[in-house]
C-alpha positions, 0 to 999 in steps of 0.5 A: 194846117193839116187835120191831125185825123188825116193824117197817118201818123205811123203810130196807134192812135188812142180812143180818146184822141179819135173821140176828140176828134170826132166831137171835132168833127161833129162841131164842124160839120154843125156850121156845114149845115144838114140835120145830119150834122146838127144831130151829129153835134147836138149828140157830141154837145149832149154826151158832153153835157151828161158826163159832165152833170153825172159828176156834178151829181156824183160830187153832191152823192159823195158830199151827201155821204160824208155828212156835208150838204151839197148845196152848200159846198158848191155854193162856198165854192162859187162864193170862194171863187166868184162871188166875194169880193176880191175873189175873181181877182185871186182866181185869175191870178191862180189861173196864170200859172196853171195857164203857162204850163198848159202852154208849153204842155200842149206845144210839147204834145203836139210835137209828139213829146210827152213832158209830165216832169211840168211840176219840178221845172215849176219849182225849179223856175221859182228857184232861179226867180227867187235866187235873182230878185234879192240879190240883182240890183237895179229898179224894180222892174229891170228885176222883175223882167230878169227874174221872170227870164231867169225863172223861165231859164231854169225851168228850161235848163231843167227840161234840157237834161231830159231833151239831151237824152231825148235827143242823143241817147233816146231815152223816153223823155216820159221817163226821164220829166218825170225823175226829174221832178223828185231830184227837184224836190231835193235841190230845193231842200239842199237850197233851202239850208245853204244862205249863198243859194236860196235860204233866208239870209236874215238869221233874226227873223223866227223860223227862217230855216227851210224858206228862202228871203222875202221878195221886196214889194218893189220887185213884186209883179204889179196889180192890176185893180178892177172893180175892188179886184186885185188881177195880178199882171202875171194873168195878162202875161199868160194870156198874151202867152196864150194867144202868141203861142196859138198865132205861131202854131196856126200861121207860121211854118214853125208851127206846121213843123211841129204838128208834122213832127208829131203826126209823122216823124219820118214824114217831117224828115222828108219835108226837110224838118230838122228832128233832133234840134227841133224836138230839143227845142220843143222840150226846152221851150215846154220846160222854159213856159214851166218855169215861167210859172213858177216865177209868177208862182212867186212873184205874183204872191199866188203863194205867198212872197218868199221860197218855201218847200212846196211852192210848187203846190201841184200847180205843175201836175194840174197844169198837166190836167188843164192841157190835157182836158183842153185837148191840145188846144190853147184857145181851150185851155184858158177857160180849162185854167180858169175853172181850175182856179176857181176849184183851188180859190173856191175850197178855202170857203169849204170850211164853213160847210164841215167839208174837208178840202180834198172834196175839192180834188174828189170834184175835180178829178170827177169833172177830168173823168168825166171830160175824159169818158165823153169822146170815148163814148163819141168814138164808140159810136162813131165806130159802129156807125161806121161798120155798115159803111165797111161791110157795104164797101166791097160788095159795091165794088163787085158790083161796079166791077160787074 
């Protein structure tokens, strides 16, 4: 498959992809051999490796100044997370959905579309999901198959709204994912008071207004026991997910239409690539995966068992955070996911330390910063090793010449 820097786009290409690109590079040409590609990766590994321990030590200063100990607030996080029992557990179910959104993000982006509206097509598919599982009869996992599809159906249903006006009108789809998103927010709201939609139908049970029905246990997604660890099936869902996503778009021709639609649109319309139906369906497809989420939202009880305002729980926007830091890579995104998980698992043990919670969020958006000042700096360098090399090439020429 084609190198993304190889290729000319057509289009400006930012600092942080050719930093990216040039810690890629560097990686590659490790296993190239020659001590100028080893320095060359060991200085992409160290520029990484700093940015990410500025932040861990920059989370510690601002812990520290807010009266915490640092020490003890990564110690609840690695506890809250890893260490006490059934914690992996939850932290892999965490991770499904933030992994699922990635997903379809990354796909998305690869074919040049920028789709931010991921947190109300997750609430959308948790809408669709929760509307079909209380009222499809039928055994168990008939239901749970047909509400995941459902969910899937909705958030794509969702993302197509932004697709059609992609496609016909031309209006940015970064624009329209994003609007979206608060009408959402508001269908959920006008759902949640309307019994033949999603409120709770049973009007005996205290604070029924503004939540939906509880999901029966026998159309819940199943557990997957290990070790004393309850793994939901949703997180093996998202990593099969994962590793189809990433052989389609390696070894198929669908996938290769895809990257060239996004390196070159005009290029992929002279290879006989169909623009208009395939970025649709790239849209539709980005949403669908969204959607997706927000049915193991509900089903794998990440959030509980009935639809509430808020479901969603920023699982959307982070999701977005873990495809962008994983750079367009699938294979990059499940450990991105997971440590994800691990900061939203790890902050219920925060409390123990008179840490706030949002310390959680400070940490993280630290760490995404960080992930984010490592390749520009690679790129900066990059640049300036290569001006000599600029500034050489014509007076060569003339010479050559003479």
């Amino acid at each position: 498959m084609t190198d993304h820097v190889d290729v000319d786009t057509g289009r400006a290409e930012g600092s942080l992809a050719d930093g990216f690109a040039s810690a890629g590079r560097a990686v590659a040409r490790w296993g190239r051999g020659g001590p100028s590609g080893r320095r060359s990766a060991l200085e992409a590994l160290g520029v990484y490796a700093l940015c990410i321990l500025g932040a861990i030590v920059l989370s510690g200063l601002l812990v520290a100044a807010t009266g915490g100990s640092a020490r003890a607030v990564f110690t609840a996080l690695i506890d809250g997370s890893i260490r006490s029992p059934g914690a992996w557990g939850l932290t892999l179910t965490t991770a499904a959905p933030l992994l699922l959104v990635a997903i379809g993000t990354i796909v998305a982006t690869r074919a040049g579309l920028v789709n931010i509206g991921q947190e109300g097509q997750v609430l959308l598919g948790a809408c669709f999901c929760a509307f079909l599982a209380v009222r499809l009869p039928g055994p168990g996992w008939f239901v749970i198959v047909a509400s995941l599809a459902f969910g899937a159906l909705g958030g794509g249903l969702w993302a197509g709204i932004a697709a059609a006006l992609r496609v016909w009108r031309n209006v940015p789809e970064v624009l329209t994912t994003l609007l979206l998103t608060f009408i959402a927010f508001a269908a959920l709201t006008y759902g949640l008071r309307q019994s033949w939609l999603l409120a709770d139908r049973d009007t005996s049970r205290v604070n029924h207004i503004n939540s939906g029905e509880q999901l029966p246990a026998a159309v819940r997604l199943p557990d997957l026991r290990l070790f004393g660890n309850d793994i939901d099936s949703g997180f093996l869902l998202a990593l099969a997910l994962a590793l189809l996503t990433m052989w389609i778009v390696a070894r198929t021709i669908l996938g290769m239409r895809v990257d060239v639609l996004g390196l070159n649109p005009r290029a992929a319309q002279r290879f006989g690539v169909a623009h208009r139906p395939l970025t649709a369906a790239v849209l539709v497809g980005s949403g669908a995966s969204a959607g997706l989420a927000g049915a193991v939202l509900l089903q794998g009880g990440a959030t509980g068992d009935r639809l509430v305002f808020g479901i969603s729980g920023n699982f959307g926007w982070d999701g977005l955070l873990v495809a962008l830091l994983a750079r367009n890579r699938i294979g990059l995104a499940i450990p991105m996911a997971l440590v994800f998980a691990m900061l939203r698992t790890g902050s219920s043990f925060l409390a123990s330390t008179g840490v706030d919670r949002k310390m959680t969020d400070v940490t993280q958006a630290l760490l995404v910063l960080a992930l984010l000042i490592a390749p520009a700096v690679l790129q900066l360098r990059d640049r300036r090793r290569d001006q000599p090399r600029v500034a050489a090439a014509p007076s060569e020429a003339m010479a050559g010449g003479a």
